[in-house]
mmCIF entry with sequence, helices, sheets and N, C-alpha, C, O atoms, coordinates in Angstrom:
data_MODEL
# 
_entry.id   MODEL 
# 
_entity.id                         1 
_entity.type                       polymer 
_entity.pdbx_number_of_molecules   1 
# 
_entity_poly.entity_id                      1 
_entity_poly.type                           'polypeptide(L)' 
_entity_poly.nstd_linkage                   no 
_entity_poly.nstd_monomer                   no 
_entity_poly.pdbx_seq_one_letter_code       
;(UNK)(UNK)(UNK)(UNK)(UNK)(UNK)(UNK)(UNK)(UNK)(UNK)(UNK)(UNK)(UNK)(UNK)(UNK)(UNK)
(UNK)(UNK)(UNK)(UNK)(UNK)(UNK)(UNK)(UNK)(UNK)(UNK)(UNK)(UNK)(UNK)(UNK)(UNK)(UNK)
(UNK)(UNK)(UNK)(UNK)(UNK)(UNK)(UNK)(UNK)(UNK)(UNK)(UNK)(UNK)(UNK)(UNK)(UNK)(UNK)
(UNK)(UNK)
;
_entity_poly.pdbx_seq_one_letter_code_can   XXXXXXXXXXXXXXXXXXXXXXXXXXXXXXXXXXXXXXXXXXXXXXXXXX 
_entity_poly.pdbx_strand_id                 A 
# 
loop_
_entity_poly_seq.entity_id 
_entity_poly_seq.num 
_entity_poly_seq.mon_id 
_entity_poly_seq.hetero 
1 1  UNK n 
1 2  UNK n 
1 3  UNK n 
1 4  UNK n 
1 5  UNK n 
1 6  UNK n 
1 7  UNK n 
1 8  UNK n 
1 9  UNK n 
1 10 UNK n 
1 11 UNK n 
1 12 UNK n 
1 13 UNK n 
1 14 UNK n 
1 15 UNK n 
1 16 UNK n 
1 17 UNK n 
1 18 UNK n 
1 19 UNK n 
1 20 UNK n 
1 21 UNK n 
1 22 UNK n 
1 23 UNK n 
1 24 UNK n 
1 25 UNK n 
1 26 UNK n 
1 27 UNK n 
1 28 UNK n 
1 29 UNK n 
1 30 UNK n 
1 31 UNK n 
1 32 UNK n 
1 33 UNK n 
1 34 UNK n 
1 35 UNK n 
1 36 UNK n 
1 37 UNK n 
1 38 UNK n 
1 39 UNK n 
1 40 UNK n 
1 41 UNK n 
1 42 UNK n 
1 43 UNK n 
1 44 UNK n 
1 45 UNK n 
1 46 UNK n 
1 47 UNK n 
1 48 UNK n 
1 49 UNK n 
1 50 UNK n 
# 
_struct_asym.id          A 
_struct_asym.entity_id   1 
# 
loop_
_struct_conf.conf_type_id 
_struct_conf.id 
_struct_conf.pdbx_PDB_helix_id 
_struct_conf.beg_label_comp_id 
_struct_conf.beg_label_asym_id 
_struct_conf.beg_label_seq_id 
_struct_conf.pdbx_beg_PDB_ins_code 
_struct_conf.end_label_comp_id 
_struct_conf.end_label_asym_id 
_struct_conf.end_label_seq_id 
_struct_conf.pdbx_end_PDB_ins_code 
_struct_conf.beg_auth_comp_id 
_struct_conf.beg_auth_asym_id 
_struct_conf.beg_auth_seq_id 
_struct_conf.end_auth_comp_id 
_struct_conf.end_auth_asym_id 
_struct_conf.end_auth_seq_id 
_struct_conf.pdbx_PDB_helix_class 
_struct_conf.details 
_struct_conf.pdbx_PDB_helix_length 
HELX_P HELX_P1 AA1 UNK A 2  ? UNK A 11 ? UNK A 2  UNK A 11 1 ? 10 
HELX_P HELX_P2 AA2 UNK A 13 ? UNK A 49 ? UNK A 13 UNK A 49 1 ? 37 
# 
_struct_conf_type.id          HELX_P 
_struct_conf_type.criteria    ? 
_struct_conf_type.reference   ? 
# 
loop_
_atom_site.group_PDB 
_atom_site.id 
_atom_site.type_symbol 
_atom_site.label_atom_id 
_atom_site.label_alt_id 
_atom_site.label_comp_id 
_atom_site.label_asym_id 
_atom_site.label_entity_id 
_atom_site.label_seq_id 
_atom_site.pdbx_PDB_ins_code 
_atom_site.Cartn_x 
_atom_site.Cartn_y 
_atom_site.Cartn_z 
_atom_site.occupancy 
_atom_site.B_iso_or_equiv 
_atom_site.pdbx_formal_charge 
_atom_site.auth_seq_id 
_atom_site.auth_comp_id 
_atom_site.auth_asym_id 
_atom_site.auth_atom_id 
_atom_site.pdbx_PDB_model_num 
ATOM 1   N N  . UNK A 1 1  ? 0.829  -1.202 0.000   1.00 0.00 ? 1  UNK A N  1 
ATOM 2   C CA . UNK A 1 1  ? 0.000  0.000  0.000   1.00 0.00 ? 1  UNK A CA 1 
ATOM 3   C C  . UNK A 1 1  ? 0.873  1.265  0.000   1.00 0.00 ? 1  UNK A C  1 
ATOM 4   O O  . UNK A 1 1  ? 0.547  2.263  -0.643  1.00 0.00 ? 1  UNK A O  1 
ATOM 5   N N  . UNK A 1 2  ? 2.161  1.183  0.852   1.00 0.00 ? 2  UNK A N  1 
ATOM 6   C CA . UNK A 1 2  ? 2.732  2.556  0.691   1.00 0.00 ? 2  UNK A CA 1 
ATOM 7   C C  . UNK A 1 2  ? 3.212  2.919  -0.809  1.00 0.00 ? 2  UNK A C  1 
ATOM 8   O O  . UNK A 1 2  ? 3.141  4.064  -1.254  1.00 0.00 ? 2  UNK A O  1 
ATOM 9   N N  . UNK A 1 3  ? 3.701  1.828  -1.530  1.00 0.00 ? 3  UNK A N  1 
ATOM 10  C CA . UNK A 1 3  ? 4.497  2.250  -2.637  1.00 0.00 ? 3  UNK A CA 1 
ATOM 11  C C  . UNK A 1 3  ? 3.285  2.707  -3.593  1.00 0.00 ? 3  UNK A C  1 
ATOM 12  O O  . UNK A 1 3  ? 3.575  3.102  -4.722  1.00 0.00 ? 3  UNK A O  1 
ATOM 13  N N  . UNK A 1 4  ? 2.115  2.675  -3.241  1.00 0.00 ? 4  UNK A N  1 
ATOM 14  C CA . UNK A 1 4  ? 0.649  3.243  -4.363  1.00 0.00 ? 4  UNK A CA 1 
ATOM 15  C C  . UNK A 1 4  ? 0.507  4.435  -3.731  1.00 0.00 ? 4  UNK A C  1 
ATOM 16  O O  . UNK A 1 4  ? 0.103  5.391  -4.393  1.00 0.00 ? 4  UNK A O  1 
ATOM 17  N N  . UNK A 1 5  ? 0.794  4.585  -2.422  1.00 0.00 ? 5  UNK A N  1 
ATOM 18  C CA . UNK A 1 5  ? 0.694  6.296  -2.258  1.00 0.00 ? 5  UNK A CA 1 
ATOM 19  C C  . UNK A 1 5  ? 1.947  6.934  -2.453  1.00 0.00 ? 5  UNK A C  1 
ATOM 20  O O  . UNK A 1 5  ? 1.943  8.086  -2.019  1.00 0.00 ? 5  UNK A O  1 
ATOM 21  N N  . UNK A 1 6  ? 3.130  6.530  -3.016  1.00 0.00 ? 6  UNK A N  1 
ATOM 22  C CA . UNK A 1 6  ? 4.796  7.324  -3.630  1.00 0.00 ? 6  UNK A CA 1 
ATOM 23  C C  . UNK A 1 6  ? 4.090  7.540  -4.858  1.00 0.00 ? 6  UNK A C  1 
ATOM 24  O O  . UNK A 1 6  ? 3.915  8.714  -5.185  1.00 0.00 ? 6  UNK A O  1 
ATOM 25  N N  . UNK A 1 7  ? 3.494  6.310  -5.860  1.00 0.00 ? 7  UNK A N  1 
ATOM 26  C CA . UNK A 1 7  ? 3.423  6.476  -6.875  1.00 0.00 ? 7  UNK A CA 1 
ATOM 27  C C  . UNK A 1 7  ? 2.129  7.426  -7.379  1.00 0.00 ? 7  UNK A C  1 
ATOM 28  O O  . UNK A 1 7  ? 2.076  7.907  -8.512  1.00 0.00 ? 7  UNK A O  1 
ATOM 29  N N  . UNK A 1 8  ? 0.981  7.639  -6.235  1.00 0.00 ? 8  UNK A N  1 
ATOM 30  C CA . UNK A 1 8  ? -0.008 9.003  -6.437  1.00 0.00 ? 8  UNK A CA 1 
ATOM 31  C C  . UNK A 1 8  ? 0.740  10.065 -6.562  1.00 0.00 ? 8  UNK A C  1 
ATOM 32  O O  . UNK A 1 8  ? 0.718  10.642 -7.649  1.00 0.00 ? 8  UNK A O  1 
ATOM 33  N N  . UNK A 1 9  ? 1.727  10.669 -5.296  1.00 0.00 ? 9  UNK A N  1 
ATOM 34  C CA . UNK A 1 9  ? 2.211  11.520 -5.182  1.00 0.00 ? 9  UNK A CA 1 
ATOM 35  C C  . UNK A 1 9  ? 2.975  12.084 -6.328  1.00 0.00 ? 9  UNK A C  1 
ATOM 36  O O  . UNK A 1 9  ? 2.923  13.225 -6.788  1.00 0.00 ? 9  UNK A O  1 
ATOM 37  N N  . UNK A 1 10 ? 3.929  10.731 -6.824  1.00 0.00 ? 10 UNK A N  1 
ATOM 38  C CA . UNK A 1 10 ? 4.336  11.163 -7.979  1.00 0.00 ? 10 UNK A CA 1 
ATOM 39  C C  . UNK A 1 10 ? 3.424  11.786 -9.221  1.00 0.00 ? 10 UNK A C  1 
ATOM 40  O O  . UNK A 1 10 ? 3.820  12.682 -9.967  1.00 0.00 ? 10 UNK A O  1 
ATOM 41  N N  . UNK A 1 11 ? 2.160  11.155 -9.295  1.00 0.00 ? 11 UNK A N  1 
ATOM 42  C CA . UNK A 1 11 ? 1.659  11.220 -10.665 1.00 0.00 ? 11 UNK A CA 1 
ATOM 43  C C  . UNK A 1 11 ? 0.973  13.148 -10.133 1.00 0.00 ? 11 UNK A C  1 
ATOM 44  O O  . UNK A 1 11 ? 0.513  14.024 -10.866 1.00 0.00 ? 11 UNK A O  1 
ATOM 45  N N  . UNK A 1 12 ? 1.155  13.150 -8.935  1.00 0.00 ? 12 UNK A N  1 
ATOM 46  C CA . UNK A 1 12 ? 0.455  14.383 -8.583  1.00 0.00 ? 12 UNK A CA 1 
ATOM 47  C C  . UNK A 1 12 ? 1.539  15.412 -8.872  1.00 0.00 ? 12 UNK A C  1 
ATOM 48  O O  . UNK A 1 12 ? 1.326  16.624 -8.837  1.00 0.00 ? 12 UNK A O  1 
ATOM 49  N N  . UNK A 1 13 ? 2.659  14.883 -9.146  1.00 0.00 ? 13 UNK A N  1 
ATOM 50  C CA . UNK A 1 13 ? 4.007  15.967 -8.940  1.00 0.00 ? 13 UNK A CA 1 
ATOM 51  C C  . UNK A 1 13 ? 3.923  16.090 -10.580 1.00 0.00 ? 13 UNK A C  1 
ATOM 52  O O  . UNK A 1 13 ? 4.063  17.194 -11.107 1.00 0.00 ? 13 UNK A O  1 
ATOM 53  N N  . UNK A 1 14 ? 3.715  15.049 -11.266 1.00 0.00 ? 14 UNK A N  1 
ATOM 54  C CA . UNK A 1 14 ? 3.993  15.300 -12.657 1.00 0.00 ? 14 UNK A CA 1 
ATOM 55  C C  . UNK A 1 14 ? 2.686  16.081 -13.555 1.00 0.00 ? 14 UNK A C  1 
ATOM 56  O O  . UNK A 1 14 ? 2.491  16.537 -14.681 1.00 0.00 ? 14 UNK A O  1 
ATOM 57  N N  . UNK A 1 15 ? 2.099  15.936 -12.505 1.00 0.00 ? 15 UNK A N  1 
ATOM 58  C CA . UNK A 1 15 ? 0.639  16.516 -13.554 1.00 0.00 ? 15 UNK A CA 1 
ATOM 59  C C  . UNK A 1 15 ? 0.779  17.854 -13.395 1.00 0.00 ? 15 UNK A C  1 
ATOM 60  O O  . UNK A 1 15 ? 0.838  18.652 -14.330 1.00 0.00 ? 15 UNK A O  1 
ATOM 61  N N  . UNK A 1 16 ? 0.851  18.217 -11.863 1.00 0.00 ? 16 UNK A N  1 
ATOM 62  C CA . UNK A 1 16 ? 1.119  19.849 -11.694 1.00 0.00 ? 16 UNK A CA 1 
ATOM 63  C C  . UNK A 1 16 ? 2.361  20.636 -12.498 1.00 0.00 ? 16 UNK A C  1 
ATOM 64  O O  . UNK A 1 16 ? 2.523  21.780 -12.921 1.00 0.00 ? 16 UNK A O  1 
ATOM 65  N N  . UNK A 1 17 ? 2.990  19.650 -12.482 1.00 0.00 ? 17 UNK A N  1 
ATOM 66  C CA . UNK A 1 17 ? 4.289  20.153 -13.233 1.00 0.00 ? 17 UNK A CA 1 
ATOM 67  C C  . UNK A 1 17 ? 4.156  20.261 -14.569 1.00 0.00 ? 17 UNK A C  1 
ATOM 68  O O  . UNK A 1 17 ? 4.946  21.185 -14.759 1.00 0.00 ? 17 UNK A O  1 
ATOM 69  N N  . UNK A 1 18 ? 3.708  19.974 -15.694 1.00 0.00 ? 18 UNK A N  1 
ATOM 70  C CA . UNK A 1 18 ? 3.541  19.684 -16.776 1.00 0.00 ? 18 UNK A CA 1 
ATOM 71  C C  . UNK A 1 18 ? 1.787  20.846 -16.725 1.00 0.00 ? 18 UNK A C  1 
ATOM 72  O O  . UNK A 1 18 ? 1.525  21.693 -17.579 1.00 0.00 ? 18 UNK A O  1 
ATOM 73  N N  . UNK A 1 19 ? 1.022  20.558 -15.686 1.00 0.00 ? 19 UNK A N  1 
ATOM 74  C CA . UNK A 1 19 ? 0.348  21.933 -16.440 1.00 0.00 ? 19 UNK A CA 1 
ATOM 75  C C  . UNK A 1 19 ? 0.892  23.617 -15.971 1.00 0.00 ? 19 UNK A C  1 
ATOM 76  O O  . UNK A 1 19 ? 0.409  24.680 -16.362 1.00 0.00 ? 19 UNK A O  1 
ATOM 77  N N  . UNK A 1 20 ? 2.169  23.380 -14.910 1.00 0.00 ? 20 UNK A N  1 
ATOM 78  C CA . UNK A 1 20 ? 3.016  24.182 -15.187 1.00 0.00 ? 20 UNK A CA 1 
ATOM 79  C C  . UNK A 1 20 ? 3.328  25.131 -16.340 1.00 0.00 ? 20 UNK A C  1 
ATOM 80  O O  . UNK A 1 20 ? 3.201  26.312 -16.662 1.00 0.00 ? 20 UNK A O  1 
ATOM 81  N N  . UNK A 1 21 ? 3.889  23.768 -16.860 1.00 0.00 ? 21 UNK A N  1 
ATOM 82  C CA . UNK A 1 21 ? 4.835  23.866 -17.931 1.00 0.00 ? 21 UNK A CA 1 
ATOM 83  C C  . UNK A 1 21 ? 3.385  24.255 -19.452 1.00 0.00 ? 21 UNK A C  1 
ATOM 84  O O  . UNK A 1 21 ? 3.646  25.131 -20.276 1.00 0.00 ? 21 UNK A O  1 
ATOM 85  N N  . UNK A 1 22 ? 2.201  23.567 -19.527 1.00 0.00 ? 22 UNK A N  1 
ATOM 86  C CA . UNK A 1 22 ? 1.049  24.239 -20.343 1.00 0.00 ? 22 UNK A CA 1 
ATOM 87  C C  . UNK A 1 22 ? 1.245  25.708 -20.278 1.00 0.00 ? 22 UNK A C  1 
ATOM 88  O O  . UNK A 1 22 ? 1.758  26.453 -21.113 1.00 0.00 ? 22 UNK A O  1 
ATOM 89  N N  . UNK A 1 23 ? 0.689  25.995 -19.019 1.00 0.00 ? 23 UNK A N  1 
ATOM 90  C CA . UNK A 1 23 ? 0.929  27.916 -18.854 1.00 0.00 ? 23 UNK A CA 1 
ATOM 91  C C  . UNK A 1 23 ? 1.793  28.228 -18.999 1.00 0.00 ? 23 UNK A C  1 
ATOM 92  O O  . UNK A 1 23 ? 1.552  29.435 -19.023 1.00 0.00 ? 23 UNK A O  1 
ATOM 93  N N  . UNK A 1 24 ? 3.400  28.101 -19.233 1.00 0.00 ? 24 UNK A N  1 
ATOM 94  C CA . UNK A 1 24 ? 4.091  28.511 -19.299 1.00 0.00 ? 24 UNK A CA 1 
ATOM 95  C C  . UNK A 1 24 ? 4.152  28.748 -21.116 1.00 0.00 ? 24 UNK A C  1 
ATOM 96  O O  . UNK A 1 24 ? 4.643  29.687 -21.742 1.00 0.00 ? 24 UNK A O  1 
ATOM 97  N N  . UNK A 1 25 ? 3.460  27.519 -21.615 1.00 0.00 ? 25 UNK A N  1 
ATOM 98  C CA . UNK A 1 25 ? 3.788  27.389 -23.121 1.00 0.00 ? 25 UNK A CA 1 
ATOM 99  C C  . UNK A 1 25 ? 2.797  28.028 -23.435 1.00 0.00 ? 25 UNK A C  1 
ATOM 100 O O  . UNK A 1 25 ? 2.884  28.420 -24.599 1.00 0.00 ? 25 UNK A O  1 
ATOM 101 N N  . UNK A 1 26 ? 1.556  28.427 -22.757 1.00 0.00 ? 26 UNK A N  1 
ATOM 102 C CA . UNK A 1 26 ? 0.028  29.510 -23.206 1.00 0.00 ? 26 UNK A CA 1 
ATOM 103 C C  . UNK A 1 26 ? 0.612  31.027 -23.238 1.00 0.00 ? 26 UNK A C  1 
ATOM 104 O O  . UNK A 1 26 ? 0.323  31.860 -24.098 1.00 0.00 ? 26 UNK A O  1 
ATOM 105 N N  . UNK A 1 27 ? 1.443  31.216 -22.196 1.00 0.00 ? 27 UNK A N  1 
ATOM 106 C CA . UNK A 1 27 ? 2.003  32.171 -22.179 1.00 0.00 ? 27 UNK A CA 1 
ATOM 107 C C  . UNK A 1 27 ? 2.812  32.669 -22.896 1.00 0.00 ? 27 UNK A C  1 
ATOM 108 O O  . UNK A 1 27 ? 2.758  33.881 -23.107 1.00 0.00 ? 27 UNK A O  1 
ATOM 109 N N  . UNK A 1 28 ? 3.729  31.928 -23.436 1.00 0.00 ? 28 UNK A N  1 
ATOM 110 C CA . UNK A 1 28 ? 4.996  32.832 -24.572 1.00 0.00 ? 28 UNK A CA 1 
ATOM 111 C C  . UNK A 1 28 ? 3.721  32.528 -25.736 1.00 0.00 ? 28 UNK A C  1 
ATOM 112 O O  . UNK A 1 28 ? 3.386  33.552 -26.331 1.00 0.00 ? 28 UNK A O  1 
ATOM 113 N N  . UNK A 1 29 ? 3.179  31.618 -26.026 1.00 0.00 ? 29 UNK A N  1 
ATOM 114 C CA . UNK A 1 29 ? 2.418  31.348 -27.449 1.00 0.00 ? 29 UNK A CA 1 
ATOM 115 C C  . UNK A 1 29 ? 1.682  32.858 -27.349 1.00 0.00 ? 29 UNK A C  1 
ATOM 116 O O  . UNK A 1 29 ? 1.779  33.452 -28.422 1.00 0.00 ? 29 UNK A O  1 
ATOM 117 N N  . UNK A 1 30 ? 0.916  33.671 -26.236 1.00 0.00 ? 30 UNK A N  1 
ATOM 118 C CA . UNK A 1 30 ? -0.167 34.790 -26.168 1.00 0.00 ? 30 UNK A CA 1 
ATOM 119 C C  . UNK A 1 30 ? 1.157  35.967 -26.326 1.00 0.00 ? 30 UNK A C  1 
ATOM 120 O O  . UNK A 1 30 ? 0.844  36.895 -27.071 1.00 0.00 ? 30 UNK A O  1 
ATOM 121 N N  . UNK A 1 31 ? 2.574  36.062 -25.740 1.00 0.00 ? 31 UNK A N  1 
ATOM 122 C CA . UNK A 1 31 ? 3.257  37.126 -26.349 1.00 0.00 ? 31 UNK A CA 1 
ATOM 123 C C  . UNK A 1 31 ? 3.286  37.030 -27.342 1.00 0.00 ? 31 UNK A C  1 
ATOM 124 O O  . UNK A 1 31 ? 3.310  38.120 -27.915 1.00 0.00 ? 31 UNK A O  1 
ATOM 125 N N  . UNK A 1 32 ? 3.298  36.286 -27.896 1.00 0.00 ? 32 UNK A N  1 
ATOM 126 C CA . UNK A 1 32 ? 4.195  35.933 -29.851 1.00 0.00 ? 32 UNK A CA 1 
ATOM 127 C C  . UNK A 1 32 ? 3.062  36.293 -30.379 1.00 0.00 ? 32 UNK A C  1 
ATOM 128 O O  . UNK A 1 32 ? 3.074  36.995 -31.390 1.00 0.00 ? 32 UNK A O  1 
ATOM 129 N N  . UNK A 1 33 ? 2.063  35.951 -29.892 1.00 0.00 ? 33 UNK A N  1 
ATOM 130 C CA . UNK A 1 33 ? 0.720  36.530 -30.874 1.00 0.00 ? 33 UNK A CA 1 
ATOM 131 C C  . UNK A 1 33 ? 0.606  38.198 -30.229 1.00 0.00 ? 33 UNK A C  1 
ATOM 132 O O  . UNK A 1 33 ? 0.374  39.002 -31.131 1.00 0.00 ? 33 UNK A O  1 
ATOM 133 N N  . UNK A 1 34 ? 0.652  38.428 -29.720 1.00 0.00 ? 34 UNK A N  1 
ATOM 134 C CA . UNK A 1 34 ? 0.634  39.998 -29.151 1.00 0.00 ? 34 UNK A CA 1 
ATOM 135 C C  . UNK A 1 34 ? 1.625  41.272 -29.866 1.00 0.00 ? 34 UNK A C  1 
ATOM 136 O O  . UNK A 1 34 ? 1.436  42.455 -30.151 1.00 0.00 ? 34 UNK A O  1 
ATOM 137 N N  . UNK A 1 35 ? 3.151  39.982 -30.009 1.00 0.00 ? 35 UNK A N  1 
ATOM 138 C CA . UNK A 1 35 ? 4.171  40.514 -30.590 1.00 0.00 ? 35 UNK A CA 1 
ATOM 139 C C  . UNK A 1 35 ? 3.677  40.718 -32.385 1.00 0.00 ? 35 UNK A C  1 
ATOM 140 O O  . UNK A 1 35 ? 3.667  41.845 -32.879 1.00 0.00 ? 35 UNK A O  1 
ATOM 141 N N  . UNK A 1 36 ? 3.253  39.341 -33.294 1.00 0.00 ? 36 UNK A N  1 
ATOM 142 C CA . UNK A 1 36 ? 2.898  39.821 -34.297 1.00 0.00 ? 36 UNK A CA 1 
ATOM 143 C C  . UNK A 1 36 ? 1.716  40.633 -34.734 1.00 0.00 ? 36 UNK A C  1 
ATOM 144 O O  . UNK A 1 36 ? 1.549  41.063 -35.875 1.00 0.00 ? 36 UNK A O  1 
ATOM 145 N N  . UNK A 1 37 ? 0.822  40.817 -33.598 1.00 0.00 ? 37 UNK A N  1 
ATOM 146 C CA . UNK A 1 37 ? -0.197 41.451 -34.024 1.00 0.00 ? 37 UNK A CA 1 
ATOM 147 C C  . UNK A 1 37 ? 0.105  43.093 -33.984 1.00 0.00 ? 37 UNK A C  1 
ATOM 148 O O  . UNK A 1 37 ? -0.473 44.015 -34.560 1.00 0.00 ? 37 UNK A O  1 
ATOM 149 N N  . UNK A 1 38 ? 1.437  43.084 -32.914 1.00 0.00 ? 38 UNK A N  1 
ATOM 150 C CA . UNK A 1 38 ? 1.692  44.666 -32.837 1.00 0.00 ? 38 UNK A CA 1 
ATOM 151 C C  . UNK A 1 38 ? 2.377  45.167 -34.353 1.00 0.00 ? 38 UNK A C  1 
ATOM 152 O O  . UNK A 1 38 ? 2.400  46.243 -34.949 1.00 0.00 ? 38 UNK A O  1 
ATOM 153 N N  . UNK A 1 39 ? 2.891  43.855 -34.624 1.00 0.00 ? 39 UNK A N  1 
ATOM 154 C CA . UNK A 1 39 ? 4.212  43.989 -35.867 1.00 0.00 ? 39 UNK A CA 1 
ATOM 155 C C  . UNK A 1 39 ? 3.046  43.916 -36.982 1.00 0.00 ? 39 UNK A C  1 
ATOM 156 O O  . UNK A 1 39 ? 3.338  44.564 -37.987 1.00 0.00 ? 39 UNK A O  1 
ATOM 157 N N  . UNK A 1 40 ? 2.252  43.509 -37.012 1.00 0.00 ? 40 UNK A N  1 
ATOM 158 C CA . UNK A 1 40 ? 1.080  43.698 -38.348 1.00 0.00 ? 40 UNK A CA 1 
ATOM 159 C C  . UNK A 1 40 ? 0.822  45.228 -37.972 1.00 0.00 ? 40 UNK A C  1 
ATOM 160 O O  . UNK A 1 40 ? 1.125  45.936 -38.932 1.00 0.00 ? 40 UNK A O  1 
ATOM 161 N N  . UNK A 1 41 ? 0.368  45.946 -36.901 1.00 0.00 ? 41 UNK A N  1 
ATOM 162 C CA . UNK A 1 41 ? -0.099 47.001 -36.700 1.00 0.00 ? 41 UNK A CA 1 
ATOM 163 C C  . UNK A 1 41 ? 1.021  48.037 -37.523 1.00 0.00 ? 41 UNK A C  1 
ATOM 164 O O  . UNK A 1 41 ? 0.729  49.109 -38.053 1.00 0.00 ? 41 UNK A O  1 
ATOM 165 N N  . UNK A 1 42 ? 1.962  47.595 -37.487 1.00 0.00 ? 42 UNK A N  1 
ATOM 166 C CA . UNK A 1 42 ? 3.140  48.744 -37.709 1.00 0.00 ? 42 UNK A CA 1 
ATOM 167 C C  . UNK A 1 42 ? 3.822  48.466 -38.761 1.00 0.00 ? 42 UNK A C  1 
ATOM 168 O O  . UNK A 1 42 ? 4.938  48.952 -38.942 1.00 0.00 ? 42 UNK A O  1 
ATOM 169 N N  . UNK A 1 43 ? 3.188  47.562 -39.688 1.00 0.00 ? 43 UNK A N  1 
ATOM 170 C CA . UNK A 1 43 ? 3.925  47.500 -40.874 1.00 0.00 ? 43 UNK A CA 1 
ATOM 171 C C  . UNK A 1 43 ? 2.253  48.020 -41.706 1.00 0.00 ? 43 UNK A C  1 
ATOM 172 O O  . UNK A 1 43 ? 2.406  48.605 -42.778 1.00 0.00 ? 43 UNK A O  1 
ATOM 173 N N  . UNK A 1 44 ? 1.101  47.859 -41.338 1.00 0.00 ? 44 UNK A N  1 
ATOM 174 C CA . UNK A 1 44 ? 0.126  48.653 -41.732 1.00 0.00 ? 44 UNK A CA 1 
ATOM 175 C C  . UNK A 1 44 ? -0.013 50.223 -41.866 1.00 0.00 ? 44 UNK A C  1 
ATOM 176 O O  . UNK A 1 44 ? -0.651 50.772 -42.764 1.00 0.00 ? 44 UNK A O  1 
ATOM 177 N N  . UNK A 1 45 ? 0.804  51.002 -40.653 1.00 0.00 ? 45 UNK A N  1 
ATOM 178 C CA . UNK A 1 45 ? 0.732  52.016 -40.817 1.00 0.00 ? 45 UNK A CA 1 
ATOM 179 C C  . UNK A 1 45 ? 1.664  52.767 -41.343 1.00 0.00 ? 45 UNK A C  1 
ATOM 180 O O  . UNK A 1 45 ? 1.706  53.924 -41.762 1.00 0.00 ? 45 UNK A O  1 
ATOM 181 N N  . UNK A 1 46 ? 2.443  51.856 -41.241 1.00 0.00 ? 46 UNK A N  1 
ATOM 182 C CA . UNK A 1 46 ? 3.933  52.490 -42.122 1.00 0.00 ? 46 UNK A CA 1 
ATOM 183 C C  . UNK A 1 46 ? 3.580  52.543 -44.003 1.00 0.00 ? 46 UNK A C  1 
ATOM 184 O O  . UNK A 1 46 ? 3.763  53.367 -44.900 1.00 0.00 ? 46 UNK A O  1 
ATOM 185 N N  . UNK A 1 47 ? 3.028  51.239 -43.902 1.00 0.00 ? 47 UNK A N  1 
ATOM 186 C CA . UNK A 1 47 ? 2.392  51.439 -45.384 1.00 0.00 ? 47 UNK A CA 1 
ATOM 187 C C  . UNK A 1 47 ? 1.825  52.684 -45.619 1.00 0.00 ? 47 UNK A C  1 
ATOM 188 O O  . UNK A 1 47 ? 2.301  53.407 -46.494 1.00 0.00 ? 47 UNK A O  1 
ATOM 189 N N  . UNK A 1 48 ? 0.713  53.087 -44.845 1.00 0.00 ? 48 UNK A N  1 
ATOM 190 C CA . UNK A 1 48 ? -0.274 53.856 -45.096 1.00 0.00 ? 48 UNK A CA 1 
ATOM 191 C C  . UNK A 1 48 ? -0.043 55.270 -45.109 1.00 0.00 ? 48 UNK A C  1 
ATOM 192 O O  . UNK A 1 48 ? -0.632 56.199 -45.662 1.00 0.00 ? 48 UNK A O  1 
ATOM 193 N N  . UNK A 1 49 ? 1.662  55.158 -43.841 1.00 0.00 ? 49 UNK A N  1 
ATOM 194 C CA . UNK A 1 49 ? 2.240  56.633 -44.496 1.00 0.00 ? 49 UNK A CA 1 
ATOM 195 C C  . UNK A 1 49 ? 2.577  56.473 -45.802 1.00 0.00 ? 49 UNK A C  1 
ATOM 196 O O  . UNK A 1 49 ? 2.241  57.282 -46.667 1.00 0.00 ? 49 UNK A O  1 
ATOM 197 N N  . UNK A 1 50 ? 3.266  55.413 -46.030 1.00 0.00 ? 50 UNK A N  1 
ATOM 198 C CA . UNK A 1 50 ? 3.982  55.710 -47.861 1.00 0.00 ? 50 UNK A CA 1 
ATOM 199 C C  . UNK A 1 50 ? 2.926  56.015 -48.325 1.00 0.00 ? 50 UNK A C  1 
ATOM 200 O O  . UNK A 1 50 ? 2.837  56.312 -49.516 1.00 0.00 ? 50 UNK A O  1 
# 
């Protein structure tokens, strides 16, 4: 019985960790889209001066 509660704990360490690691990957994915949407913004208006 103990080694089924190491191996919960574990699966509890890896799940938190890994949706960690989700938000961490939601997160740069929402800059990069933030980043090209600013970089569309500014290659639009640069056009629109020429």
């Amino acid at each position: 019985m103990g080694y089924v509660k190491v191996d919960s704990v574990k699966d509890i360490a890896t799940t938190t960790t890994s949706r960690a690691e989700v938000i961490k990957q939601a997160k740069t994915l929402k800059i990069q889209k933030l980043r090209d949407s600013v970089k569309d913004i500014a290659t639009t208006t640069t056009s629109r001066a020429e």
